[in-house]
Structure formats: structure tokens, C-alpha cells
C-alpha positions as a printed Julia matrix, in Angstrom:
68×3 Matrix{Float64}:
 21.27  100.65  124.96
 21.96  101.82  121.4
 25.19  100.96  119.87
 26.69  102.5   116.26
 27.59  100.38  113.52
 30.42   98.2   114.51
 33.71  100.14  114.41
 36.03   96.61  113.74
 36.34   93.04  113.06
 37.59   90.6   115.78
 39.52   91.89  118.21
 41.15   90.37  121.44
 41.08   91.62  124.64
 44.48   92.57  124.69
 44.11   94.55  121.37
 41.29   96.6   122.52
 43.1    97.15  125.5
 45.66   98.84  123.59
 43.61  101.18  121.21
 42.84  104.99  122.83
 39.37  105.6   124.87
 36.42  107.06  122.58
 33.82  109.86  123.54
 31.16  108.51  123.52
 32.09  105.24  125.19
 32.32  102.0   123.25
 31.5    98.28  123.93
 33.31   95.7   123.56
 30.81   92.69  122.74
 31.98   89.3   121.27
 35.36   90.57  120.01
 33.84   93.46  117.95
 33.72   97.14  118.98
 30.51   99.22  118.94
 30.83  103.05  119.8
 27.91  104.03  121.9
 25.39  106.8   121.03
 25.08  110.19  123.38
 22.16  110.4   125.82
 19.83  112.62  125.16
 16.67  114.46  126.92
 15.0   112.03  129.14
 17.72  109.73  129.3
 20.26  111.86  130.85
 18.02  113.21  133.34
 17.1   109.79  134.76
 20.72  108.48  134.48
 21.21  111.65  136.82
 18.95  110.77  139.22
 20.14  107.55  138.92
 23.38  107.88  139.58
 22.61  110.55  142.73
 20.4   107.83  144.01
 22.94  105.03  143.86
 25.38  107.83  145.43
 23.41  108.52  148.42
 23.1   104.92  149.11
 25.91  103.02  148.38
 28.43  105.92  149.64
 26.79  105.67  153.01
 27.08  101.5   152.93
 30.47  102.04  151.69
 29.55   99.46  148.86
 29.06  101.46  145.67
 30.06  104.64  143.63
 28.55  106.02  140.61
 30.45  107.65  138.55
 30.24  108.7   134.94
């Protein structure tokens, strides 16, 4: 995974918790936020047939969903 530059300083749960979602995603590692980077090419065509894979599986089972 490929994270941006960190977007703050030390942050607690609660105060993440509070701020608006980001597009792309960001991460929330050791107090600090770190805005993911878009997939591209190869990457979102796996995570695709990732994701259907997981689908067909775990929807049957009734034990996972994959959703993005």
C-alpha cells in the first residue's frame, strides 16, 4: 500500500472520528493520518477480481462481503 505524506500530527481516535471522510481513503496509523493514493491499471483490475472472488464465496457461506 502507498500512503501520501502525512496529512497531521497526533491525533486520537475520537478526533479522527470527528473530521469528514476523504476520496481517496485515508489511514489512520499510530495517531497520524495518511491519505491513500488511487489505484491504478493493474491494481484495480486485480482488486476487481478480488473482490468478485471474495463475493462469490463468502456471500454463499454467509461469512463475508466485499465492498468498496
Amino acid at each position: 500500500m502507498t500512503l501520501s505524506p502525512q496529512l497531521s500530527s497526533n491525533l486520537s481516535l475520537e478526533e479522527l472520528l470527528e473530521l469528514p471522510e476523504t476520496k481517496p481513503a485515508s489511514e489512520y496509523i499510530n495517531g497520524q493520518i495518511y491519505q491513500k493514493l488511487m489505484p491504478q491499471g493493474k491494481h484495480s483490475r486485480i482488486q476487481t477480481r478480488l473482490s468478485t472472488a471474495i463475493n462469490e464465496v463468502g456471500e454463499l457461506q454467509q461469512k463475508a462481503f466485499f465492498f468498496d
